[in-house]
TINU-338087 format. One record per residue (C-alpha): x, y, z. Coordinates in steps of 0.001 Angstrom, whole numbers, padded with zeros to 6 digits, always signed. Each point is the difference from the previous one (the first is absolute). Example, Ala and Ser with C-alpha at 12.3 -4.5 7.8 and 13.67 -1.06 7.14 Angstrom:
2
+012300-004500+007800/+001370+003440-000660/
END
This chain:
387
-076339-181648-201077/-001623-003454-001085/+002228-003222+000963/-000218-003172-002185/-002774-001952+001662/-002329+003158-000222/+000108+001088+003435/+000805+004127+000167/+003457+000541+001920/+000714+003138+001834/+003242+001752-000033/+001887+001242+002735/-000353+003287-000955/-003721-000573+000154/+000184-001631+003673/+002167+002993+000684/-002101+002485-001178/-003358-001562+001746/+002048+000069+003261/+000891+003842+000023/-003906+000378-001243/-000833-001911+003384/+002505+001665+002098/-001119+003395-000965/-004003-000954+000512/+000909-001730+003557/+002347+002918+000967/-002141+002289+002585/+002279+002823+000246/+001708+000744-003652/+001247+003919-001423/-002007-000730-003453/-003294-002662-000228/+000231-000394-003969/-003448-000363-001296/+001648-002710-002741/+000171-002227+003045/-003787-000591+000547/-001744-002814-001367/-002098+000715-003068/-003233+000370+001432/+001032+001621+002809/+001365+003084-002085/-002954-000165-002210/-002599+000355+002934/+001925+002930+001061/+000168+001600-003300/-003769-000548-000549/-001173+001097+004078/+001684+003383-000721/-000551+000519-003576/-003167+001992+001180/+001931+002788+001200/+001397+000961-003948/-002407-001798-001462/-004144+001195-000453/-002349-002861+000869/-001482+000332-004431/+003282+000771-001302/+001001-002404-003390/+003105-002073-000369/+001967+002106-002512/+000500-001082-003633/+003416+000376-001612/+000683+003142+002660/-003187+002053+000006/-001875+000049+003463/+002584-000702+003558/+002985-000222-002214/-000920+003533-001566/-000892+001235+003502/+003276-000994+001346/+002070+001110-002927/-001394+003490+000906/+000770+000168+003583/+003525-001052-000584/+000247+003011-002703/-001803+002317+002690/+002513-001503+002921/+003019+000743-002417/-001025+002955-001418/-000048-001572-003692/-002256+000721-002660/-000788-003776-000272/+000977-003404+001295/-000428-003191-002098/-000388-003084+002161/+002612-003469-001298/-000320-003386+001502/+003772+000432+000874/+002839+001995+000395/+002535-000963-002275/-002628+000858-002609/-000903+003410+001049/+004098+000842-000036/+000380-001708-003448/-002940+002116-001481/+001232+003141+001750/+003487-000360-001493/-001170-001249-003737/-002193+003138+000243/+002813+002477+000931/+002439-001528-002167/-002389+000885-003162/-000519+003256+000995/+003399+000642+000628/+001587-001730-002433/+002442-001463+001757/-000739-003692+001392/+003060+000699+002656/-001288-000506+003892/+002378+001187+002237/-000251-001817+003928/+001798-001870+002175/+000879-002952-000333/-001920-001417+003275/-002917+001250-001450/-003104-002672-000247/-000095+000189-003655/+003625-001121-000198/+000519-002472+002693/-004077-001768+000050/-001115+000287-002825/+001911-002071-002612/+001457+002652-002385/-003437+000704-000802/+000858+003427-000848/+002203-000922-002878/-001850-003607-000919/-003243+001189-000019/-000101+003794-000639/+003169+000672-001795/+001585+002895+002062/+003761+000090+001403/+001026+000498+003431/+002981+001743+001268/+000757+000682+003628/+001197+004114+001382/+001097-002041+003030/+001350-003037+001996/-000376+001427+002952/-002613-001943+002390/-002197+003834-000055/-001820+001304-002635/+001957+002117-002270/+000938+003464+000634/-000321+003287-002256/+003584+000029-000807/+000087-003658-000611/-003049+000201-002309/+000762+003886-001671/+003733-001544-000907/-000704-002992-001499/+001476-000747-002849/-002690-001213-002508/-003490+000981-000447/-003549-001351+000839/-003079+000550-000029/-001322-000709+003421/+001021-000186+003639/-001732-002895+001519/+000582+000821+004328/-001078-002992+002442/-001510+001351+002914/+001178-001543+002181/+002543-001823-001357/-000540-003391+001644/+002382-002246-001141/+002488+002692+001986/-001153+000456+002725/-003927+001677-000331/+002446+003095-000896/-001247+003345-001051/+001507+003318-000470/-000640+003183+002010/-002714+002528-001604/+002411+002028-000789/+002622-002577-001995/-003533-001493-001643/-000360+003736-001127/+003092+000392-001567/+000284-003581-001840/-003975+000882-001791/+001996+003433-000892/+003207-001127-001304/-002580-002467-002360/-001878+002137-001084/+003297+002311-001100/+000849-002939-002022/-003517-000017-001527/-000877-003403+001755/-003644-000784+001204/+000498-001432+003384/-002016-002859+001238/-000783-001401+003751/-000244-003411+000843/-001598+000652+002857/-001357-003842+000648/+000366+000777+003551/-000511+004050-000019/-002619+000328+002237/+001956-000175+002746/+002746+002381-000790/-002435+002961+001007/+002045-000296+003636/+003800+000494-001080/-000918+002173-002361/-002519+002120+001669/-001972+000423-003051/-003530-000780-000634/-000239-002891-002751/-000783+002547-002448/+002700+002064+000602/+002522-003000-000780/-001405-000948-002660/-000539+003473-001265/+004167-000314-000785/-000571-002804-002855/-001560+000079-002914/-001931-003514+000189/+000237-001777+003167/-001054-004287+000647/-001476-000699+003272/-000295-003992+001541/-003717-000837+001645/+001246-003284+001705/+003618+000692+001390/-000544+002746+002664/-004112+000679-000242/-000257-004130+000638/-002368-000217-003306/-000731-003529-001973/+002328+001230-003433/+000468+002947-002394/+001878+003785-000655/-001046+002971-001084/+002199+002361-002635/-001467+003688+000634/+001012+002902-002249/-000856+002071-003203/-003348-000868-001410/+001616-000313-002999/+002202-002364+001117/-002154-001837+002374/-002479-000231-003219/+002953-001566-002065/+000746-002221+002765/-003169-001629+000049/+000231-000702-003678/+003723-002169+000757/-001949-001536+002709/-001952-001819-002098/+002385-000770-001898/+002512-001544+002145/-003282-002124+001716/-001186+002116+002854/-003280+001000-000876/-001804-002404+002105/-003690-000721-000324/-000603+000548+003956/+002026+001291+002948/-001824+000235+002640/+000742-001680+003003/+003825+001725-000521/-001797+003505-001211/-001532-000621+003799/+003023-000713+001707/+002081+002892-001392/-003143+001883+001054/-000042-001407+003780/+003812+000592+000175/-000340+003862-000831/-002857-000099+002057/+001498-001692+003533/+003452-000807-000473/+001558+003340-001566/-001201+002392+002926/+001948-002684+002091/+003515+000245-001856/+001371+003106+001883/-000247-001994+003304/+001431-003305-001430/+002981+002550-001138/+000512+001089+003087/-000015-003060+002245/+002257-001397-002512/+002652+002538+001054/-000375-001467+003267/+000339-003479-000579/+002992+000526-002197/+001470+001901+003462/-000845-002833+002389/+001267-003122-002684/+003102+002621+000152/-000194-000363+003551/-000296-003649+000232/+002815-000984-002000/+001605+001432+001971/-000702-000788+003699/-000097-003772-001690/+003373-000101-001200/-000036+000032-003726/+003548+000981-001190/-001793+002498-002409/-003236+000992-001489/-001156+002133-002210/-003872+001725+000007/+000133+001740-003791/-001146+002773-000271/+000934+001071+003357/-003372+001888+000447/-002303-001704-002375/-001153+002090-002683/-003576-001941-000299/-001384-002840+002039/+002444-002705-001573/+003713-000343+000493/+003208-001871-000050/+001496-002138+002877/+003815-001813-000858/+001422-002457+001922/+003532-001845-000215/-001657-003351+000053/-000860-002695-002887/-003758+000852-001335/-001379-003458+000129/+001108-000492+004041/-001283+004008+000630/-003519-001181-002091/+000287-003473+002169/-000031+001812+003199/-002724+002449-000406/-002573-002939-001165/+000951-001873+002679/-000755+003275+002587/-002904+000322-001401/-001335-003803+000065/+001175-000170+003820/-000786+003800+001095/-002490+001221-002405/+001728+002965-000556/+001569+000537-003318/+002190+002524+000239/+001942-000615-003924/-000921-001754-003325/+002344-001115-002413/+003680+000789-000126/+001642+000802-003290/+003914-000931-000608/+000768+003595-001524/+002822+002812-000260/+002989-001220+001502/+001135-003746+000973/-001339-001199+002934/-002399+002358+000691/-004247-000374-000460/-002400+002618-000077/-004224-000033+000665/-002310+002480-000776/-002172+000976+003058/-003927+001446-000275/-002073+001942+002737/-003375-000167-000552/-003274-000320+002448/+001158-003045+001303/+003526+001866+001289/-001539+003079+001659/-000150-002101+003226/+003643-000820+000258/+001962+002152+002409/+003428+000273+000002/+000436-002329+002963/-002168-002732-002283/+002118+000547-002457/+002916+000001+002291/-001011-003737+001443/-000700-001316-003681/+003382+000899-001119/+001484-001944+002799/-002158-003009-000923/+000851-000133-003680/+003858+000527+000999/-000370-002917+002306/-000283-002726-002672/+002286+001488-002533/+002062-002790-000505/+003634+000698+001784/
END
């Protein structure tokens, strides 16, 4: 923003924003160190002191995807068990090529998902704007459909789009047995069934299925390189050559063919490399900071609290609390500025009146917490919620 006299005016939301960035930088004891919080250079110095360890000291920049990008679209395939993987500079591209694909071979431009899904809450109405298809939703239910729900429903479509994990519910996912049944009761309506699996790597723990297993249920599958794996940008959509091959072609058209990729095609490379062997154990510890925030709401004397899903399904979770969002975000800044522990981020007025919810990550960064620090950071952050 520019005022009159020239002179560039920041916003609050700006002063905001650089505040939680220096919060989260400062804080020395913090569940998830986001990489999006280091300066620029910083982050680039990283990315180019361990780019030797995917990348050969003679190896070319790609061009327009040969080279790293190629490299990387076949270990994804290999990791997914897909015939091929075509690399997109983001998500919501991947999905809408997936879906544009499937509706012409299917004839039927219907996507059936639920309504939290990303490509209905984040993404604009893309689907419909941009692509042309129609949405329509098995369930309201904050899970992911079930095989009754999707085998009686009472119009048809062409594909079942599952979110897994469903994050805008929770991080939710389905046993291996219900996932089972929903691909079957699909496919007996003669629907092609497509993962978003932006954050799929780590579902290998709940599940107890290899990657390739899970994956093995749908018949194309998207994958995210920067959300879990930490990578700069980008998604993968693995399936059919046939339809991979078609998918690069609606690539180009919608604008993703782009003339080099490599510092991402790296990234996504160091994040299967380091950071996906890693996931199980951010899983786990997750379970038992969800216990001990359980545990500290408690012994603190919060009226009531909710850690959703009870046992985390992945690494990331809900926490609600009966208190106004901006006084709940208020108070865990100001912990962390004073304690340098940052224990929440933001809070979110959602569901219900009068209560907020924040989503909670366990990465690197968390595996040192024990319960007891998690225990003692509760009762700091409850201390200056406003009475």
């Amino acid at each position: 923003m520019t005022s009159h006299d020239g002179e560039t005016e920041v916003s609050e939301q700006d002063l905001f924003a650089a505040r939680r960035r220096a919060a989260a930088l400062g804080a020395t004891r913090i569940l998830h160190r986001w990489s999006g919080h280091l300066p620029l250079a910083a982050r680039l110095s990283a990315l180019a002191d361990a780019a030797s360890e995917v990348v050969g000291p003679d190896e070319p920049a790609d061009i327009y995807g040969n080279g790293l990008v190629a490299r990387l679209e076949d270990e994804v395939a290999r990791l997914l068990g897909k015939e091929a993987a075509a690399f997109f500079p983001t998500g919501t591209m991947a999905q809408q090529v997936a879906l544009r694909c499937w509706a012409g071979r299917t004839g039927n431009a219907t996507v059936a998902l639920h309504p939290k899904a990303h490509p209905e809450v984040h993404e604009g109405g893309a689907l419909t704007a941009v692509s042309g298809l129609r949405t329509v939703h098995p369930t309201r239910e904050p899970r992911l459909p079930t095989a009754d729900e999707v085998r009686d429903f009472g119009e048809p479509f062409g594909t079942l789009m599952l979110e897994l994990p469903l994050r805008d519910a929770g991080f939710v996912l389905p046993s291996w047995e219900e996932l089972e049944e929903v691909v079957e009761a699909a496919r007996d309506r003669d629907a092609v069934v497509h993962f978003d699996g932006a954050r799929l790597w780590e579902c290998t723990p709940h599940f107890d299925r290899s990657l390739a297993e899970i994956a093995g249920l749908a018949d194309t599958v998207y994958v995210s390189f920067y959300k879990s794996l930490d990578g700069l940008s980008g998604a993968a959509l693995a399936g059919p050559h046939t339809l991979v091959d078609e998918a690069r072609s609606w690539r180009h058209r919608y604008g993703g063919q782009v003339f080099q990729q490599f510092p991402a095609a790296a990234a996504a490379l160091l994040g299967l490399k380091t950071t996906l062997p890693r996931l199980p154990d951010y899983v786990a510890h997750a379970r038992v900071v969800a216990d001990a925030l359980r545990e500290g709401f408690s012994d603190a004397g919060v009226p009531w609290s909710r850690v959703h899903p009870e046992r985390p399904h992945t690494h990331q979770f809900q926490v609600w609390l009966p208190y106004d969002a901006e006084a709940l975000t208020e108070a865990a800044l100001v912990q962390a500025e004073e304690t340098r522990t940052q224990l929440f981020g933001r809070w979110f007025p959602d569901g219900p009146p009068g209560l907020s919810v924040t989503e909670v990550t366990v990465t690197e960064a968390g595996l040192e917490w024990t319960s007891d620090d998690v225990n003692d950071a509760v009762a700091e952050f409850v201390r200056r919620i406003p009475g």
